[in-house]
Every structure is written in C-alpha cells, then in structure tokens.
C-alpha positions in Angstrom: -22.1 41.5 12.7 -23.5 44.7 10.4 -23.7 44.8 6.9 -21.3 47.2 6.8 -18.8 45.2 9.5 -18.9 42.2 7.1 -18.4 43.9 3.9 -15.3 45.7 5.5 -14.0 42.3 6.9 -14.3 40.8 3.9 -12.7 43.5 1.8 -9.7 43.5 4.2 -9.0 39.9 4.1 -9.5 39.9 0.5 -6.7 42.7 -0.1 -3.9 39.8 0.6 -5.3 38.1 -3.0 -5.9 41.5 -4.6 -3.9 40.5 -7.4 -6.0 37.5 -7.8 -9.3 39.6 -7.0 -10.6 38.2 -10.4 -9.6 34.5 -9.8 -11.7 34.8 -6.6 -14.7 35.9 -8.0 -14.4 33.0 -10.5 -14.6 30.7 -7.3 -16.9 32.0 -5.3 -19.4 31.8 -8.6 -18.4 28.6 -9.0 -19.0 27.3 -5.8 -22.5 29.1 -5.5 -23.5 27.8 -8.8 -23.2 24.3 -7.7 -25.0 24.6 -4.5 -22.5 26.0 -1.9 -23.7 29.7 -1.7 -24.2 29.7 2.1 -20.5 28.7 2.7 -19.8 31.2 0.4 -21.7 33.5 2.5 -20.8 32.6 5.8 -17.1 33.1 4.4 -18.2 36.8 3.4 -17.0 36.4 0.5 -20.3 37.3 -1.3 -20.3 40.7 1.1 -17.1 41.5 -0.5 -18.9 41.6 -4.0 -17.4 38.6 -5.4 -20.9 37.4 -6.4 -24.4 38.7 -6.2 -26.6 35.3 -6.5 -26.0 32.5 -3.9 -29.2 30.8 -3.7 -29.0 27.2 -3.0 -30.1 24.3 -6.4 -33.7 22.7 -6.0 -33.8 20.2 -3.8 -34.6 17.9 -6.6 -31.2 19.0 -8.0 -29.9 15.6 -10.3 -26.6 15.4 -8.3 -25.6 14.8 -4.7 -23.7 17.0 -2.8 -21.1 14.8 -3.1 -21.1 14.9 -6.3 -21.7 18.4 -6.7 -18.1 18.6 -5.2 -16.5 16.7 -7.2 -17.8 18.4 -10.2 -17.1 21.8 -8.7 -13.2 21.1 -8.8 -13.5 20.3 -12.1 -14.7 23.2 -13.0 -12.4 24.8 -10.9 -9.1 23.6 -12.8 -5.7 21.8 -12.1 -4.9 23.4 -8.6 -7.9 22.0 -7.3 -7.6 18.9 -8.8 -4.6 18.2 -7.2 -6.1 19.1 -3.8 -9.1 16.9 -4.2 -6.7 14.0 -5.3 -5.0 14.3 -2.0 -8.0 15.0 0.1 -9.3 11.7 -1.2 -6.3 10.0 0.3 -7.9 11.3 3.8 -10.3 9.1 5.1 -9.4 10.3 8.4 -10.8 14.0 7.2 -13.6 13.7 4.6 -16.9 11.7 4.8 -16.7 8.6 2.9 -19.3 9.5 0.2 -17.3 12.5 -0.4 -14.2 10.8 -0.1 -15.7 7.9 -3.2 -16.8 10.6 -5.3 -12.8 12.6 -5.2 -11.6 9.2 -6.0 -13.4 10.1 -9.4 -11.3 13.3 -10.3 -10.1 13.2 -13.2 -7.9 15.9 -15.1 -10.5 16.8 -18.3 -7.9 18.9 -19.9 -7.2 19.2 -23.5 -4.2 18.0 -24.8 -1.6 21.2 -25.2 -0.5 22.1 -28.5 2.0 20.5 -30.3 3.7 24.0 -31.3 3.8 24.6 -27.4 4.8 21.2 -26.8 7.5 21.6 -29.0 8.4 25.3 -27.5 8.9 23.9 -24.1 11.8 21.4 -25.0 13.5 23.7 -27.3 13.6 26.2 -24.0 14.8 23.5 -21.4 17.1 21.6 -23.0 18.4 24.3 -25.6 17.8 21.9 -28.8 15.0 21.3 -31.5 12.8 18.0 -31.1 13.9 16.2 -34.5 17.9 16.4 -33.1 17.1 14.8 -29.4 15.0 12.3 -30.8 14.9 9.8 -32.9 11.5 9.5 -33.3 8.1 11.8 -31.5 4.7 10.8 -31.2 3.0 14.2 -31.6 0.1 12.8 -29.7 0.2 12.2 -26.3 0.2 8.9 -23.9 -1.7 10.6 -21.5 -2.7 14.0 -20.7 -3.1 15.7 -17.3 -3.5 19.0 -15.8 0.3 19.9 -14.9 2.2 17.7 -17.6 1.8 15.5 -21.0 3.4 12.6 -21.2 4.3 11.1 -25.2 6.4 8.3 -26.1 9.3 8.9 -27.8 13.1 7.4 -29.1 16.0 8.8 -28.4 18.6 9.7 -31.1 21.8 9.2 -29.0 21.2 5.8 -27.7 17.4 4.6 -29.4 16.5 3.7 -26.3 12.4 4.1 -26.4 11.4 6.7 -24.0 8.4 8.9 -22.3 9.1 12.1 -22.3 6.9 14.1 -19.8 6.5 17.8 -20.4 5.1 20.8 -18.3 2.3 23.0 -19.5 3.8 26.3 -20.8 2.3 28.7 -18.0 0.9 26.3 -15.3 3.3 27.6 -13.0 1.7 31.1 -12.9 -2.0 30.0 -12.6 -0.9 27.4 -9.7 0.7 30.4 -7.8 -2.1 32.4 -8.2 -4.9 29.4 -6.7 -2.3 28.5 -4.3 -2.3 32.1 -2.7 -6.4 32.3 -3.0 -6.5 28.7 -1.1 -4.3 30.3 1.7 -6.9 33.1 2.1 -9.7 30.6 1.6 -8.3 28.4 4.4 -7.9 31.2 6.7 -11.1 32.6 5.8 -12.9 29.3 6.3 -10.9 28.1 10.0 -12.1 31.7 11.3 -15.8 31.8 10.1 -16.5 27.8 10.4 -15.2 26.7 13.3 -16.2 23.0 13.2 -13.9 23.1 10.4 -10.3 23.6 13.0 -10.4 19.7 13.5 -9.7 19.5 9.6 -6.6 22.5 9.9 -7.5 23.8 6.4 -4.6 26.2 7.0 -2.4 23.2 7.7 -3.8 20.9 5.0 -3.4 23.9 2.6 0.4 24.6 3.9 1.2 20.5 3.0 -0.8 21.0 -0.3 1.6 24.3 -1.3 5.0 22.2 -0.2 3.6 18.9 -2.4 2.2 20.9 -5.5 5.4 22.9 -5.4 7.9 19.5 -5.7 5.6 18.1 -8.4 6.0 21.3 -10.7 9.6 20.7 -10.3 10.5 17.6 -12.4 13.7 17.4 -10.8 12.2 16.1 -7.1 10.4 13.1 -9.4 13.7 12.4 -11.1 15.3 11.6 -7.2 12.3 9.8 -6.2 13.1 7.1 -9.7 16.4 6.9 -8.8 15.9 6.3 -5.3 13.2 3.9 -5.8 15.6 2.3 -8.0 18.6 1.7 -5.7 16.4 0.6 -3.1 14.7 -2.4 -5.6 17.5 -3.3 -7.4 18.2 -6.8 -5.9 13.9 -7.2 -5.6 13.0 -10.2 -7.9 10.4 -8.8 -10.2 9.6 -5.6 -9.8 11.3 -2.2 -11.8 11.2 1.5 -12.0 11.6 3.2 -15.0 15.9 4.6 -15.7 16.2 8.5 -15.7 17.8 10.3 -18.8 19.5 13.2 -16.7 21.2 14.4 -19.6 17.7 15.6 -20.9 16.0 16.1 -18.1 14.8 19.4 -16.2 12.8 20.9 -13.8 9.8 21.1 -16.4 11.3 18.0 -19.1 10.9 14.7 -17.8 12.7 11.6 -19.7 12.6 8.4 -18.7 12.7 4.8 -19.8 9.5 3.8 -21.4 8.1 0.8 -19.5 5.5 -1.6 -21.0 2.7 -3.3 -19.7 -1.2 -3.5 -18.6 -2.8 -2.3 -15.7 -2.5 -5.1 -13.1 -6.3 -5.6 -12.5 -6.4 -6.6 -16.1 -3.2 -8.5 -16.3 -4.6 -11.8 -15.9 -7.1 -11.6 -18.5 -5.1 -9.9 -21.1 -2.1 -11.4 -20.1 -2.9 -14.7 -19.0 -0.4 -14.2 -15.7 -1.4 -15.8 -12.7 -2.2 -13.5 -10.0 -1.7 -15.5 -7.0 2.2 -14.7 -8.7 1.4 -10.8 -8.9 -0.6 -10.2 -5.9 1.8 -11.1 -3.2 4.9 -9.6 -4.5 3.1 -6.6 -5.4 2.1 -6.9 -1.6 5.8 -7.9 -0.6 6.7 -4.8 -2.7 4.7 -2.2 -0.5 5.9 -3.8 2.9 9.4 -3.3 1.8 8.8 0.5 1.2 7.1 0.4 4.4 9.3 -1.6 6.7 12.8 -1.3 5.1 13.1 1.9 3.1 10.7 3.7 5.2 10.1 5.4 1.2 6.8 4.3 -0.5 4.7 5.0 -3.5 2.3 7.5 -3.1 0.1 7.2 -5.3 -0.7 3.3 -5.7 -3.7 2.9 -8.1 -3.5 0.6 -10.8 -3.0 2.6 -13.5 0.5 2.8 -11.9 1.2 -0.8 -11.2 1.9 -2.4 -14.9 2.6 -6.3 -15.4 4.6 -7.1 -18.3 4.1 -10.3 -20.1 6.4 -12.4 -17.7 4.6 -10.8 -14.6 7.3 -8.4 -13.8 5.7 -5.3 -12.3 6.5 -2.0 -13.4 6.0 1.0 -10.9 5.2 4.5 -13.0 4.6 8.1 -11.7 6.4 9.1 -8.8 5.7 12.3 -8.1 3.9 11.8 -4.8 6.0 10.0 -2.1 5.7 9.3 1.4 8.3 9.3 3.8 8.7 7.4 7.0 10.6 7.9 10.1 12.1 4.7 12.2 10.0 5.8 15.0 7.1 6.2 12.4 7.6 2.7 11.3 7.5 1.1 14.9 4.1 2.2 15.5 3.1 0.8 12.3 5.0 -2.6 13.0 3.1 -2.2 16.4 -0.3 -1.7 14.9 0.4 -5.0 12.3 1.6 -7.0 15.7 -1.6 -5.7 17.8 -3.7 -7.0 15.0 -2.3 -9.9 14.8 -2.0 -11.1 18.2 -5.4 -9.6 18.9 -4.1 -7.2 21.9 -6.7 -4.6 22.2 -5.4 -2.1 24.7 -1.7 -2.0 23.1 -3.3 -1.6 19.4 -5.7 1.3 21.4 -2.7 2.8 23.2 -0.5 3.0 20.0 -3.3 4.8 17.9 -3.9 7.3 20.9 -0.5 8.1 20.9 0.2 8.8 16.9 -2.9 11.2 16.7 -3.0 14.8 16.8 -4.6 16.2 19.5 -6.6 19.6 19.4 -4.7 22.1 22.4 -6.8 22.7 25.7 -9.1 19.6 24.5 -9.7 17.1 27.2 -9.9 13.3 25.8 -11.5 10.3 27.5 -9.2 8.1 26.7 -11.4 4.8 28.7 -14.1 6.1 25.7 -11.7 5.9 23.1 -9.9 2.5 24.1 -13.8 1.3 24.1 -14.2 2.5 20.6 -11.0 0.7 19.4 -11.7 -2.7 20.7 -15.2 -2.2 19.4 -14.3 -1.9 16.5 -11.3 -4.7 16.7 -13.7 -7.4 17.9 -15.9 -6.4 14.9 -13.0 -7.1 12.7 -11.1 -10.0 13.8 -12.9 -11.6 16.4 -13.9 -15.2 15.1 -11.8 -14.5 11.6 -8.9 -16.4 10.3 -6.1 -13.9 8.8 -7.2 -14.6 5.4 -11.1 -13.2 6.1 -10.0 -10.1 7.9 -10.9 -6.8 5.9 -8.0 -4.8 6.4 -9.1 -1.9 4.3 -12.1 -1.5 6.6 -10.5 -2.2 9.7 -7.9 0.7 8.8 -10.8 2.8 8.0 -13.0 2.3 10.5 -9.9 2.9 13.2 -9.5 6.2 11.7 -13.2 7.0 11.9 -13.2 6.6 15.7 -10.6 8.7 16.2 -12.3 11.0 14.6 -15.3 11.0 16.6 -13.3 11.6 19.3 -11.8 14.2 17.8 -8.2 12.8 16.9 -7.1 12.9 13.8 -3.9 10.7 12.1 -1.1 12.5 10.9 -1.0 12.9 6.8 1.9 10.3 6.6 0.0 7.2 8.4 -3.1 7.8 6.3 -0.9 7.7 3.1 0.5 4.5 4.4 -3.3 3.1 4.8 -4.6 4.5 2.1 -1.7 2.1 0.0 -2.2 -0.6 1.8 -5.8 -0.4 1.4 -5.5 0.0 -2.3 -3.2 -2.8 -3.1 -5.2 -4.7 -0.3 -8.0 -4.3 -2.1 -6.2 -5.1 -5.9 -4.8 -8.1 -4.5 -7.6 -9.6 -3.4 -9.4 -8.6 -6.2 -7.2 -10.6 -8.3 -6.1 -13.4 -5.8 -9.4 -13.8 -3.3 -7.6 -15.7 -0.9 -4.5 -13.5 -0.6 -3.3 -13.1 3.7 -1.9 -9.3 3.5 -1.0 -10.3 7.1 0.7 -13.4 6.2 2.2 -11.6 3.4 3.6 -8.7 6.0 5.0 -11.6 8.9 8.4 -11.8 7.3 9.1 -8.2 7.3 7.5 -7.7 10.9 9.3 -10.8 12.0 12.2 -9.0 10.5 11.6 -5.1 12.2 11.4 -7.0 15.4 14.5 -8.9 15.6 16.1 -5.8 14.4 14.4 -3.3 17.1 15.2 -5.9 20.1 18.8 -6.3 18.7 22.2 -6.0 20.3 22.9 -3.0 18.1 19.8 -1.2 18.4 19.3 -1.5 22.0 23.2 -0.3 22.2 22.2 2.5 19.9 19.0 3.7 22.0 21.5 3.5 25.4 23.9 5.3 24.6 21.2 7.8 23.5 19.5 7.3 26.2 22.8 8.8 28.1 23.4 11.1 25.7 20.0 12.9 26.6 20.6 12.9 30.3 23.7 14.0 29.9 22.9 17.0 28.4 19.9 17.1 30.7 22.2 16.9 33.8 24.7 19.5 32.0 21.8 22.2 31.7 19.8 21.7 34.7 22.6 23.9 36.9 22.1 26.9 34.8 18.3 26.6 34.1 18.0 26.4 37.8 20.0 29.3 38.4 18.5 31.2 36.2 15.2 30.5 37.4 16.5 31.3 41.2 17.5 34.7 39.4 14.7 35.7 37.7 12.4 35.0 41.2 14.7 36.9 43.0 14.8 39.7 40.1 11.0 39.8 40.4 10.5 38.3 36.5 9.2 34.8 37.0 6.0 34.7 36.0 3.4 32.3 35.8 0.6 31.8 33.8 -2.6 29.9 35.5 -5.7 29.0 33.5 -8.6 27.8 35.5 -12.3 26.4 33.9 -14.9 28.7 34.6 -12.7 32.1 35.8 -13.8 34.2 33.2 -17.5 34.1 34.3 -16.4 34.5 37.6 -14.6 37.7 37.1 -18.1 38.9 35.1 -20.2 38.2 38.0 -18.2 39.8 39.8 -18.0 43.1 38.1 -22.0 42.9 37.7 -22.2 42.7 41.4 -19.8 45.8 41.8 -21.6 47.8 39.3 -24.5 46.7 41.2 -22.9 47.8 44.7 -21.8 50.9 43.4 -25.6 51.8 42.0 -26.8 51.3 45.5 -24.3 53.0 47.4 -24.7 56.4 45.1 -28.5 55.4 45.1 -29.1 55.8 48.4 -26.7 58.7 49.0 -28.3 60.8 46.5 -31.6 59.8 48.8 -30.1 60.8 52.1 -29.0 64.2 50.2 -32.6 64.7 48.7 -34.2 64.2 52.5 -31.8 66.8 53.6 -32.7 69.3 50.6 -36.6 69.1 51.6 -35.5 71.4 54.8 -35.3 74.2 52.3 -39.0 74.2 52.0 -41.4 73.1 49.1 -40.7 73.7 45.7 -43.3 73.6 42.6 -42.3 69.9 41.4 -44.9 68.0 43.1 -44.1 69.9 46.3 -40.6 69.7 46.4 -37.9 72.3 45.6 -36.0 71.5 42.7 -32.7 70.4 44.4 -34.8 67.3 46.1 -37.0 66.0 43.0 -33.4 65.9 41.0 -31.9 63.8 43.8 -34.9 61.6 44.6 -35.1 61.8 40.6 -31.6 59.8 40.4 -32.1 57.9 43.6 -35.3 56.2 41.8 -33.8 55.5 38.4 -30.8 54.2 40.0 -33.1 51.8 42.0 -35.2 50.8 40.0 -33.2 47.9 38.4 -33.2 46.4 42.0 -37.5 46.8 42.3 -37.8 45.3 38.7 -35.8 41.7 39.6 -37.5 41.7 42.8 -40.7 41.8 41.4 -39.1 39.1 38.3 -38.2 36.7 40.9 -41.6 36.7 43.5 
C-alpha cells in the first residue's frame, strides 16, 4: 500500500473517533514509548499523524515485554485497567507470562477530593453528608479507578457502613476510551490478522456491556441481593445488606463487613483452615452447580474471615452467569476427570468451543491433545495430588493450538476455580477440590436423570417436532414455489475455484493474443503484394501488421525459451 493509500485509510477510519482525535494520539504515544511502535504502525495509526517517533526501546530495555504491557495500561488510565483485569481472566487468549504480569494491575489513582467526594452525595441522594450519616471517614478504605469506597455510620439506624462513591466525571472519559477501543479493535482485526482468533471486536463489545453495568451501581446492588437470597440458609458464609434508601446508580451503601484476607486468616486469626478452605470451596460449587450465579472476581482481597471463620464475600460488580445447559458440560467435565474417560472429557471440550467459520478441525488431533494432556495430569494421581488449576489451564491451551477457543463464561468459571483452588490449598495442602465438588455433582446428576427432568426434556422434545412438523408443509411449499418461480438459488463454494477461474482467464487472454497475432500476420503477408515500401523493404501497411504480429508473440517465444 502507498504512502498516500495508508495515510488516507488511516485518516478515514480515524474520523469515527474524531471527537476523541486527541485521546488517540495520547495512545498511540504511549504505546510507541513503551516499545509497541510497529503495531502502532502496522495499525496506521502513526500514517494518520498521531505520532511521529515509533522506534522500538534497546534491546537491553530493563523490562520485558510483558511487563512493558502491563505498565503501558497504567499509564493508559481506568478504561484500560479494567480491560487488562479481565483479559487476565483469559488464559484461553493471552500468553501466560502476559497473563502473570495483568494479574499485577493495579489502579494507582489518587484518592478524589474530599470536596468532590462530598459533591457527589449531595447530587445523588439530594442531602448533605453530616445529615445521612452519623459519622464519615474523610479518608478512604480503598481507592480505585471508577469508585472510592470509606467507611462510614449511618444516622437513621447507626448501622456501620461502606459507602462506595463514583468519580465525578469518570463516566465521560470511559465513553470516550470505550469508543477509541472499538476503532482500535477494528483497526487491529483488519491489519493483524493472526489477531481474528482473539475477536478483539468481540472481546471489546463484552468489555463495553461489563464496564457499562459496573458504572451503574444499581446492577452491583442486584447482584448483593441476589447473592444474598441464594446463601441465606449457607452455614458460614455472608454478603454484605444493601441500604436502597441511599443508594444510586453512582452511591453505593452497604453493610460494612469485617475481617482479614483469607490467606492471612490463620495467622492473624488463629482459624483453622482445613474449616475455611472447604466451605469456601463448597461456597463456589454452589454458585456453580445450583445458582448457576458466581463471583467474579474471586481473589482474596474479596474473601474475608471474621474471627469465628465466617467468610465474608465483598465486591460484586463482576458476575458470571450460567445456563442449565452451561452447567451440564461443566458437571460433565468434573465427572470425565474423575472417572478418567478421555474421549467423553475430549468430546465435551470440542463441543463448548468456538470455532473459527470455514476452518476445518482435526478433531482425531485434538482428542490426542486432550488425553495427552489428561494422562499428564491424573494418570498415577490420587484426587488429592491432581493440579486442577493446571489441568484447566493446560486444556485451554490446546484448544488453542488448535485454534478453539472457550467461550468467556467457562474461562470465568476456571479462572475461580483455579483461584480458590489455588487459596485453598495454599492454606489447607491436602484439600480434594474434587472430593469437595462430589456432593454437588452427585447432586446435578440425580437431578438431570430424574423423573422430572427427563419429563421436562420430552415433552420438549415434542414440543420441537411439533412445531417442526407444523412448518415443514409451508417451507416445502415455498421452496417448490420459488424453483418453479425461477428464485431458488444456491450458493456452492469449492477449494481451489478461484485459481481455476484465473487460469482460465490467462489462457483466454492468451488464446485471444494468438488468434489476433496471427491474423494480423496473414493480413501483413497479403499487404506485401502491394510492393516494397522503405521500412526495411516493406510498405508501411505490412511492417505495422508484422509490427503487432511480433509484439503480440513475443510473450509465447520468451516462455519457450524460459522453459528449454
């Protein structure tokens, strides 16, 4: 592509983020600065004068490129964050050493000003600070990108309290990155195309929905609620209570829960975590199995003990949501493992991944690959030795290679179990997650193969043929009309038909050169009976006939002569 064809492209596509023309530029520099200048390039975005300088660091740089990612979200602000905390949920995307170092992103933001913090209550919930509550800390809990969070009393009730509050503004700056990552994703699927496996467009499209319910307080405020119905007979485990009355879209208030991070609870709190472990276990397999509604974002700076090991779940604005059929293949995938059946475990796995369109798979290669990788894992292992996080992880992989990739909602339900896997056995070494999961299996099981259920799924069953057997007479019609009418159509793809039409064209062009080649021959012969002329003895007619007779055949002499 020309200079000139580049800069134009790039101009064009940036004129759907001309409003955020200046953001851009911000990017690309950023990106170039730390070492991406040639995907900045190859995106045209440095054609489109967003940046003049995209040389690549020394090669004796002091970071990793890894790491050089992770620091160039930093830089890059909150949006970004978010989208590199959710990426890093995606082992089934990003390479693991990429993957370790987004598990390091933190939100380095300053703490927002008290005046502001102040502002944004007084606008939500149409009253000053001093008269909702009893009591303030002006200095915050914790202190993120999006929101604040400071503990607080409140005057009605003196129930203690966090109250969470958005950033004044966020909203604005998020809309603007959110529209630049749409361009960037479309911008990067059309000039990378090793990059269509990933679907940045797609990964963006999830990122807008997700980043768009966490801004809204009000989507959090349903998840607590839900989460609270659906534990409230659960021996040992709560979720914080939601103050509606003072609650927004951009004010959070909820119950304050106490406690310590659970990988320090037995040291600080002297619990025992062979108590801890397991129901925290027991905890996710519930989500998983019975609520098909589980906790996001399961790191253990959301998992507090209190002092009588009750666990307290905090921050619920990413959720994951599971269908019943969603949940069979995971109760399939637990029952494989456990039983040690390779093809089903292989066959399941095939079935949940995406699959690129027009992309022929080997599926003999990838059952090969699974059962690799199973025998690896449990072959000669008791339950209790079997790594599950790295079985999970090295499934994923696989598919990968084979250019399958899981669907976002299984690799949020490995990425928890992996976590918690990995705190539980932290704290308890000789924790089973698969003994701890056999109740609920055993549970899922009885329930899939019960009278109900298998009532349920026949009378659906009919249902769809029914309808099947209702429609067929008038699709069939109006296929029988539309060959009549001339309008059926059919489209036929075949490998290899697009060169085949080429070659032939080339050996029409070629038939037609000939053809007019030697005509204009015969012709020339025929003018030479009007007598010499003064081009090399031949009258002007001939020389311009045998003229076009040689250039025309020349092509033929030249790949002759190529091929002896």
């Amino acid at each position: 592509m020309s200079t000139v064809s580049r800069v134009y492209t790039s101009v064009r596509g940036l004129s759907t983020a001309i409003k955020d023309a200046g953001r851009l530029q911000e990017i690309a520099r950023v990106l170039a600065r730390h070492g991406f200048g040639a995907l900045v390039t190859r995106m045209n975005l440095a054609d489109a004068g967003a940046i003049g300088d995209v040389r690549e660091p020394d090669a004796h740089a002091p970071y990793s490129t890894p790491q050089r990612v992770r620091i160039a979200i930093e830089e890059l602000g909150p949006t970004f964050i978010k989208l590199g905390q959710i990426l890093s949920t995606r082992s089934d995307l990003v390479p693991a050493d990429v993957l370790a170092e987004l598990q390091l992103l933190q939100d380095t933001v300053p703490p927002m000003a008290w005046e502001d913090v102040e502002a944004q209550i007084r606008e939500q919930l149409d009253d000053d600070v001093d008269t909702l509550f009893e009591q303030f800390d002006r200095e915050p809990l914790a202190c993120a990108s999006i929101a604040q969070v400071h503990r607080a009393v409140l005057r009605s009730s003196g129930t203690p309290v966090v109250v969470k509050v958005q950033r004044r503004s966020i909203s604005a700056a998020i809309e603007s990155d959110l529209n630049i990552l749409h361009f960037l994703a479309r911008r990067a699927e059309a000039a990378v195309p090793e990059l269509q496996l990933m679907d940045p467009v797609g990964i963006v499209r999830e990122f807008d929905k997700a980043l768009r319910k966490e801004l809204d307080f009000r989507n959090e405020a349903f998840n607590l609620r839900k989460f609270a119905a659906n534990f409230a007979g659960f021996e040992g485990l709560v979720v914080p209570k939601v103050f509606d009355e003072v609650s927004t879209s951009r004010v959070l208030v909820m119950e304050f829960i106490s406690g310590v991070k659970i990988t320090t609870a037995p040291r600080v709190l002297s619990v025992d975590p062979y108590v801890v472990a397991p129901r925290m276990l027991r905890a996710l397999f519930k989500m998983i199995f019975q609520d098909g509604f589980f906790h996001g974002d399961l790191h253990p700076g959301n998992i507090l003990i209190q002092q009588d090991g009750t666990i307290g779940l905090i921050d619920f604005g990413l959720v994951g949501r599971l269908t019943e059929s969603q949940r069979d293949h995971i109760l399939d995938i637990i029952v494989s493992m456990v039983r040690e059946d390779y093809e089903s475990l292989a066959r399941v796995f095939f079935d949940v991944g995406v699959k690129l369109p027009g992309v022929r798979y080997d599926y003999p290669a990838f059952e090969a690959d699974v059962i690799e990788v199973m025998q690896r894992h449990l072959e000669g292992r008791t339950l209790n030795e079997i790594d599950v996080g790295g079985y999970f992880a090295d499934l994923v992989a696989g598919a990968i290679r084979h250019r399958i990739k899981m669907p976002p909602t299984y690799t949020m339900v490995f990425k928890a179990l992996m976590t918690v896997e990995g705190i539980g056995k932290t704290l308890a070494p000789d924790l089973n997650l698969l003994e701890e999961a056999r109740p609920f299996a055993t549970e899922m099981l009885a329930e899939r193969y019960s009278a109900k259920r298998l009532t349920k799924l026949g009378v659906d069953t009919l249902g769809a043929f029914s309808s099947f057997l209702r429609q067929f007479p008038l699709t069939a019609t109006q296929v029988l009309r539309d060959a009549q009418e001339g309008n059926l159509h059919f489209k036929i793809e075949l490998d290899g038909f697009s060169e085949l039409l080429a070659h032939d064209r080339r050996y029409r062009t070629r038939q037609a050169r000939a053809t007019v080649g030697a005509g204009a021959a015969i012709a020339g012969a025929i003018a030479l009976q009007a007598g010499p002329g003064p081009i090399l003895g031949l009258n002007i007619p001939a020389a311009v006939l045998f003229g076009v007779a040689a250039a025309l055949a020349s092509p033929f002499v030249l790949s002759s002569l190529r091929r002896s």
